[in-house]
The first five atom37 places (N, CA, C, CB, O) and aatype in JSON, in Angstrom:
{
  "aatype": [20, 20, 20, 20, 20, 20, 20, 20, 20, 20, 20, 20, 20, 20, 20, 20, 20, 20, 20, 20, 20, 20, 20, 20, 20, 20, 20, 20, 20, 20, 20, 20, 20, 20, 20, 20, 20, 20, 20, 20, 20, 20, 20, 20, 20, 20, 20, 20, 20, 20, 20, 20, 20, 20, 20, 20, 20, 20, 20, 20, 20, 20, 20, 20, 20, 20, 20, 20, 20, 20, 20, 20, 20, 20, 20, 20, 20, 20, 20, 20],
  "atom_mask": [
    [1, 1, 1, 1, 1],
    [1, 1, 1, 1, 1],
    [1, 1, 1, 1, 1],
    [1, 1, 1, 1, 1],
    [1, 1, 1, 1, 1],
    [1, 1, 1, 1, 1],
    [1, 1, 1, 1, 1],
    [1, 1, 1, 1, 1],
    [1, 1, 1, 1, 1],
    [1, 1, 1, 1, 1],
    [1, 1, 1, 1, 1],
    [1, 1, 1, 1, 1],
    [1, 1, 1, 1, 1],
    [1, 1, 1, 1, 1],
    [1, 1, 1, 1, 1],
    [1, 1, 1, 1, 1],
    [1, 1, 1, 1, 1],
    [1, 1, 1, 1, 1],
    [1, 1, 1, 1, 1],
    [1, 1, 1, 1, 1],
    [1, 1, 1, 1, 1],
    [1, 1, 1, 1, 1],
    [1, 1, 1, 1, 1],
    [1, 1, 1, 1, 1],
    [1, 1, 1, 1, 1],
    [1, 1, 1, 1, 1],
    [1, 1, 1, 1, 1],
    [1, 1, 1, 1, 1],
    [1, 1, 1, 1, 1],
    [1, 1, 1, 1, 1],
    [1, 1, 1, 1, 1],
    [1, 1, 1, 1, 1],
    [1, 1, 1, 1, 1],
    [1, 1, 1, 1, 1],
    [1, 1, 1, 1, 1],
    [1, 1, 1, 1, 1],
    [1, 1, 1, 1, 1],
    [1, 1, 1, 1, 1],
    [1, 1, 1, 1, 1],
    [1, 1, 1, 1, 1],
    [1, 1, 1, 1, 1],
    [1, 1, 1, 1, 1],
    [1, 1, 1, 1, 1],
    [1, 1, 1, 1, 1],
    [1, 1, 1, 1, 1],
    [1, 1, 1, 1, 1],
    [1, 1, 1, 1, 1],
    [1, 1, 1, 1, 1],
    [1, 1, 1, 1, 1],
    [1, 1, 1, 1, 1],
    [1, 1, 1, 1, 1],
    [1, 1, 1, 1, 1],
    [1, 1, 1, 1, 1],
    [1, 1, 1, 1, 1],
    [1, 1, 1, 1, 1],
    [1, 1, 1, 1, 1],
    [1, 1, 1, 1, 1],
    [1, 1, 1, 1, 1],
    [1, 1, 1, 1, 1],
    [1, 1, 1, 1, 1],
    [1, 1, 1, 1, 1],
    [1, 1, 1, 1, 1],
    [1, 1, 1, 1, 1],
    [1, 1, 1, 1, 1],
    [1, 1, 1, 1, 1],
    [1, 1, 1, 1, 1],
    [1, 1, 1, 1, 1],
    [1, 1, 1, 1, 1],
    [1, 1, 1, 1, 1],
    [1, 1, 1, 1, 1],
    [1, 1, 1, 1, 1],
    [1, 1, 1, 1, 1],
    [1, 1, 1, 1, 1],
    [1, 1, 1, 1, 1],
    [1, 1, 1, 1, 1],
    [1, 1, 1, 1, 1],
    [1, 1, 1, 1, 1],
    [1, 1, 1, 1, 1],
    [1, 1, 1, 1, 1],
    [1, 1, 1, 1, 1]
  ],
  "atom_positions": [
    [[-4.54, -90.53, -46.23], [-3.34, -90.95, -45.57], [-2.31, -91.34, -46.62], [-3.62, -92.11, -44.6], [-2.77, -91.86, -47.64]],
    [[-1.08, -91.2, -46.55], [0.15, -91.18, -47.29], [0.04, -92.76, -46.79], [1.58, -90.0, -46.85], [-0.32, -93.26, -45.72]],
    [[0.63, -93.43, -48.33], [1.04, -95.03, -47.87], [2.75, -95.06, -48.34], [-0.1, -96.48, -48.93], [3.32, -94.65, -49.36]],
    [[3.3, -95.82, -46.96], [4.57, -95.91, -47.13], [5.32, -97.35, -47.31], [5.03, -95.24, -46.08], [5.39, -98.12, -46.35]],
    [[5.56, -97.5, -47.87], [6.5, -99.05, -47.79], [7.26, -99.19, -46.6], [7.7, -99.25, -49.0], [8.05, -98.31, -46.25]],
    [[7.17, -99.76, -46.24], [8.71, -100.49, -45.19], [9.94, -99.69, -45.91], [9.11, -102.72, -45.45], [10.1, -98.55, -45.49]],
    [[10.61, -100.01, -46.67], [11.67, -99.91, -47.07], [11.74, -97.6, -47.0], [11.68, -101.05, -48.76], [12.54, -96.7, -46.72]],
    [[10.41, -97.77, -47.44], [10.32, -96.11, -47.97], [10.4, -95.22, -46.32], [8.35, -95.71, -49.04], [10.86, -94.13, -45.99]],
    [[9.89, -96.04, -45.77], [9.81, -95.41, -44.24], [11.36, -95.42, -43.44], [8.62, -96.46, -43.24], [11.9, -94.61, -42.68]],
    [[11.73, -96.54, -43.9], [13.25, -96.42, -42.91], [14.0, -95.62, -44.19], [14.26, -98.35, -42.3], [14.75, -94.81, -43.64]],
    [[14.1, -95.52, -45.34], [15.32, -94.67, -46.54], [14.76, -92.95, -45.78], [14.73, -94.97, -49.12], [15.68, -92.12, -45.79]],
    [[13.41, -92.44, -45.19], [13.0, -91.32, -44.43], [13.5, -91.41, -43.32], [11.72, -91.14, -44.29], [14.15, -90.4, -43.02]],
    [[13.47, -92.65, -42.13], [13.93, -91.68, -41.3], [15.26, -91.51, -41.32], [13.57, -91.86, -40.12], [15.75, -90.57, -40.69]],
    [[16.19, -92.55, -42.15], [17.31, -92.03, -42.43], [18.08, -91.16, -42.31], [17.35, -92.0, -42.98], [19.0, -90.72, -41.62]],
    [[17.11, -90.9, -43.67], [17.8, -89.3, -44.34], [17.62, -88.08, -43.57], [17.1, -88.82, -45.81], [18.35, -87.09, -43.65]],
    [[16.44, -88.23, -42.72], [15.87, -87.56, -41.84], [17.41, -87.16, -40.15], [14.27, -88.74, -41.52], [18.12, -86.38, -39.51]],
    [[16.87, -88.67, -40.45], [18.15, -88.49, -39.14], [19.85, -88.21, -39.45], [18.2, -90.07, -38.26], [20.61, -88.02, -38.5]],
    [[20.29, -88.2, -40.69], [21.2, -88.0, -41.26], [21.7, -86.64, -41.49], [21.01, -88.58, -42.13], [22.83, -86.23, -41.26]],
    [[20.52, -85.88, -42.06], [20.38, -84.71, -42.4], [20.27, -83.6, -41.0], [19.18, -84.77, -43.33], [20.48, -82.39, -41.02]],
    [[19.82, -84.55, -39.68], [19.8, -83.66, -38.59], [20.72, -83.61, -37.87], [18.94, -83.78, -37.87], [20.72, -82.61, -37.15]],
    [[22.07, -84.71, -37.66], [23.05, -84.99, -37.38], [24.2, -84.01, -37.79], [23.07, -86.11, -37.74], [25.01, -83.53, -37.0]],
    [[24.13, -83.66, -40.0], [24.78, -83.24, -40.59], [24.45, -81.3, -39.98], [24.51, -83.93, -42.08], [25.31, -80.42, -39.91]],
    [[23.27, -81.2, -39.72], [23.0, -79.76, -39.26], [23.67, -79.57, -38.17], [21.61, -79.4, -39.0], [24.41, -78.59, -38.06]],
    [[23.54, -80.44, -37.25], [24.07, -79.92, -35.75], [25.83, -79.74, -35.85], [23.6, -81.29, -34.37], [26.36, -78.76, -35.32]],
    [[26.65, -80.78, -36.57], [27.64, -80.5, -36.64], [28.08, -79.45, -37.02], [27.98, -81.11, -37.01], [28.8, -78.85, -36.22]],
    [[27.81, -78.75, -38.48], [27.7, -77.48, -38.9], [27.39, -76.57, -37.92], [26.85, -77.38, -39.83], [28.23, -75.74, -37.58]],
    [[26.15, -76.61, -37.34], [26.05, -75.48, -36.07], [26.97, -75.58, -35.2], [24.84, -75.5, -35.22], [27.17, -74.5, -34.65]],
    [[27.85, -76.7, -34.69], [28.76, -76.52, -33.78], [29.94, -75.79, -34.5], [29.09, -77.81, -33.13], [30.5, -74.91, -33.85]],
    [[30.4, -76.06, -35.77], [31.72, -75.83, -35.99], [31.14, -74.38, -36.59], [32.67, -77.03, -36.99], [31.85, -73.87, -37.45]],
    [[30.11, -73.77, -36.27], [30.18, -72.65, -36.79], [30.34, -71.72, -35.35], [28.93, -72.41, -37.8], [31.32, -71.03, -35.11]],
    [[29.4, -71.84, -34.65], [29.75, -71.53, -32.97], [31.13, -71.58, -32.54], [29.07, -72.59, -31.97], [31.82, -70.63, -32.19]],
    [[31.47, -72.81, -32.62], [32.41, -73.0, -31.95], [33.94, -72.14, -32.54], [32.38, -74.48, -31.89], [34.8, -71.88, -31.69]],
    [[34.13, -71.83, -33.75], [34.6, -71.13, -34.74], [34.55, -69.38, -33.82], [33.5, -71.45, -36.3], [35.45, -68.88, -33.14]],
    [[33.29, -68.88, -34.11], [32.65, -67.6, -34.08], [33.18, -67.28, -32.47], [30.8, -67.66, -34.42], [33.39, -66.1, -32.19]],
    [[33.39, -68.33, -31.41], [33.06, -67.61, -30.33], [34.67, -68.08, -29.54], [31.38, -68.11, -29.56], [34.73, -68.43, -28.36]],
    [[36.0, -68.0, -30.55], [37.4, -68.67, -30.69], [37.93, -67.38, -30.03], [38.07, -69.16, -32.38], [37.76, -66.31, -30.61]],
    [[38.72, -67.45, -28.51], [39.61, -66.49, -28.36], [41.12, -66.02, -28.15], [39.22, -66.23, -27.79], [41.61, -66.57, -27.16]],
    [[41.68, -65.44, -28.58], [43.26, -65.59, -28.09], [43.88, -64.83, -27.5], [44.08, -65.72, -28.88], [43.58, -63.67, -27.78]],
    [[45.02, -64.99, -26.44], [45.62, -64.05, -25.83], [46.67, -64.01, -26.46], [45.76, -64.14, -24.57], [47.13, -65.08, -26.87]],
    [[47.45, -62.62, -26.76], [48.6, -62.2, -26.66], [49.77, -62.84, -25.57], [48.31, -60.94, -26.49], [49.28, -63.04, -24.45]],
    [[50.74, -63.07, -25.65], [51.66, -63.51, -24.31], [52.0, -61.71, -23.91], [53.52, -64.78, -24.81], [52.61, -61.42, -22.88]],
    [[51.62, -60.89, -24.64], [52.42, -59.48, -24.34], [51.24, -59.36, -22.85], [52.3, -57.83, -25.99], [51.57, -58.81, -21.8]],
    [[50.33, -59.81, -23.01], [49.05, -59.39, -21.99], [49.1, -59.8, -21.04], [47.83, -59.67, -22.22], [48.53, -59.25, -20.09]],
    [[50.03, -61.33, -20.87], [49.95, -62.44, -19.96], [50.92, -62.1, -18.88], [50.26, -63.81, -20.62], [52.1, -61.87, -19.1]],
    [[50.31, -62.07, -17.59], [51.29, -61.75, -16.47], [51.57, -63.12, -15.48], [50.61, -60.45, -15.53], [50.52, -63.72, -15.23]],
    [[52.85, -63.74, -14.85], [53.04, -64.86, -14.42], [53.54, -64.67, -12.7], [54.06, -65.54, -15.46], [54.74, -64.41, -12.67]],
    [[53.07, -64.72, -11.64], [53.35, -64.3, -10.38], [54.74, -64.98, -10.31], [52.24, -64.69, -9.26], [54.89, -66.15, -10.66]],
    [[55.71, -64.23, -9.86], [57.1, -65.29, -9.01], [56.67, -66.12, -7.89], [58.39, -64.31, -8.2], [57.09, -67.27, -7.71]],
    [[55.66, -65.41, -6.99], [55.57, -66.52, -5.98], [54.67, -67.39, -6.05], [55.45, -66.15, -4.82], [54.95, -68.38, -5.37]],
    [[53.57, -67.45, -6.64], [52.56, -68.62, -6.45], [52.34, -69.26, -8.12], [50.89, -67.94, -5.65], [51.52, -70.15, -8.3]],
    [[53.03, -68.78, -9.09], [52.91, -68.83, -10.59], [52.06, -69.12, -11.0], [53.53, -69.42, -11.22], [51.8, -70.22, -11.49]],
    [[51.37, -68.18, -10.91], [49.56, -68.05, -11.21], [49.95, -67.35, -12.18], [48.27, -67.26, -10.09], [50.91, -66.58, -12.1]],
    [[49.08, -67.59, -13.52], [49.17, -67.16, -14.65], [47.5, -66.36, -14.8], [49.64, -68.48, -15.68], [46.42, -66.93, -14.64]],
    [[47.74, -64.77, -15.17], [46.49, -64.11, -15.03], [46.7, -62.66, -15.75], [46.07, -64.02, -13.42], [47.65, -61.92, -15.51]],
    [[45.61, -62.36, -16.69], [45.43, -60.72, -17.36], [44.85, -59.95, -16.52], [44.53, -60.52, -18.68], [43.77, -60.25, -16.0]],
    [[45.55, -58.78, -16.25], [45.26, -58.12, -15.68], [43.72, -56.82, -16.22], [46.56, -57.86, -15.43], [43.56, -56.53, -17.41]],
    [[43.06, -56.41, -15.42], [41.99, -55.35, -15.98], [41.96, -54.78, -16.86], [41.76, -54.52, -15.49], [41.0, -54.49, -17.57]],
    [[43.33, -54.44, -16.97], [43.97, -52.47, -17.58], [45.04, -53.03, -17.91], [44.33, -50.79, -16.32], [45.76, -53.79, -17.26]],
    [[45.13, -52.64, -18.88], [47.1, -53.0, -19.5], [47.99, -51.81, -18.86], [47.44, -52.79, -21.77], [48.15, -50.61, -19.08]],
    [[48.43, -52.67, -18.02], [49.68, -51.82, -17.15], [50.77, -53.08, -17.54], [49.34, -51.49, -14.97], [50.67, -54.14, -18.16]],
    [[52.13, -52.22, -16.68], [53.16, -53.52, -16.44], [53.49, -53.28, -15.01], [54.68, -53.57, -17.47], [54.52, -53.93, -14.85]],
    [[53.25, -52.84, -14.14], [53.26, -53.53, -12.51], [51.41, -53.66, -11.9], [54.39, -52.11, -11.18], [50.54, -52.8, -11.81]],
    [[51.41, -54.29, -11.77], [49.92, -55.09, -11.2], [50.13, -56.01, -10.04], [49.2, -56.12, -12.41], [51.29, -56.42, -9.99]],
    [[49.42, -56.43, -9.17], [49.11, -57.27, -8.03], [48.35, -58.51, -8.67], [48.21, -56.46, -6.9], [47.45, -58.73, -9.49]],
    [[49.27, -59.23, -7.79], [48.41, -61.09, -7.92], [47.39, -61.13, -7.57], [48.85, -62.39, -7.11], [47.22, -60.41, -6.58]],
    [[46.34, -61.77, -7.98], [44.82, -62.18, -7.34], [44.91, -63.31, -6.27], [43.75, -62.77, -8.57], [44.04, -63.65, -5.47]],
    [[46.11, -63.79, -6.43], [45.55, -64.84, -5.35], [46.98, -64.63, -4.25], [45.27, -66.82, -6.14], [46.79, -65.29, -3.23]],
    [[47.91, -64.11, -4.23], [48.7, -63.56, -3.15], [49.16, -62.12, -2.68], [49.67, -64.1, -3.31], [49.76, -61.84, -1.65]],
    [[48.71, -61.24, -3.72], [48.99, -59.88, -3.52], [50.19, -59.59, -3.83], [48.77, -59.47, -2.33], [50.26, -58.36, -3.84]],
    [[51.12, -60.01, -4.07], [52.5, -59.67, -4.69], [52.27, -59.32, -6.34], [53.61, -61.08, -4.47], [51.61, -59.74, -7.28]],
    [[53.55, -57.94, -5.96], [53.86, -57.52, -7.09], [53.91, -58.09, -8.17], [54.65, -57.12, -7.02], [54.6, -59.12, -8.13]],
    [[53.4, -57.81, -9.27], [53.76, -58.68, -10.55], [54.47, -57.86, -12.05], [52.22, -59.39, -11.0], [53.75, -57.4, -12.94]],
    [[55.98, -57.81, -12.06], [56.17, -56.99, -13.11], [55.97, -57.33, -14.89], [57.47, -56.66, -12.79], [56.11, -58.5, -15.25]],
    [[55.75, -56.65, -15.57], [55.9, -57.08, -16.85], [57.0, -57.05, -17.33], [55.24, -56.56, -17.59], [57.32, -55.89, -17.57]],
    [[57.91, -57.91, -17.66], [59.31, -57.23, -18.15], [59.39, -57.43, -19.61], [60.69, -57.91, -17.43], [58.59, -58.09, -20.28]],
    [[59.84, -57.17, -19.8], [59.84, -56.68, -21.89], [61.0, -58.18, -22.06], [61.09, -54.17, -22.66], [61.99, -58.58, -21.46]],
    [[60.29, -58.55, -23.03], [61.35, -59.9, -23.78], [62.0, -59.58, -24.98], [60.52, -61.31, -24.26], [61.51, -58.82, -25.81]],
    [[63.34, -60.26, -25.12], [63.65, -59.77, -26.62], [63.24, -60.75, -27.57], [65.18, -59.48, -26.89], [63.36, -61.88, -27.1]],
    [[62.85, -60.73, -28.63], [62.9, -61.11, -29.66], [63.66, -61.73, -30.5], [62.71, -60.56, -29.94], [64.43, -61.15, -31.27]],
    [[63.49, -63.02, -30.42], [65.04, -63.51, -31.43], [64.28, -63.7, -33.26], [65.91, -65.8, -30.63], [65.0, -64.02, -34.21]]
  ]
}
């Protein structure tokens, strides 16, 4: 049997628990990193009547609302 001091047993689980803390964070900010998504506003369609904001299937520029059925056009923005 391994003999441990007091002192030697808590500087283990410490480091122990320190070191498992320091892993999980790393695994999150690596996930959380890896699985990051963004939309275009060119993609983003905004209903006039219920202003439901939603991408459509298929990149078109006239599409139907999901939640009222009205037309939804894409209209081209300018650029300043």
């Amino acid at each position: 049997m391994i003999e441990l001091s007091v002192s030697d047993f808590f500087s283990l689980v410490l480091l122990l628990s320190t070191s498992w803390i320091a892993y999980l964070a790393l695994r999150l900010q690596y996930r959380s990193s890896s699985r990051e998504w963004h939309l275009s506003s060119r993609q983003l369609f905004e209903c006039d009547n219920c202003h439901l904001s939603f991408v459509p299937d298929e990149p078109v520029t006239i599409c139907r609302c999901p939640r009222c059925n009205a037309y939804c056009i894409k209209r081209s923005r300018r650029r300043r």
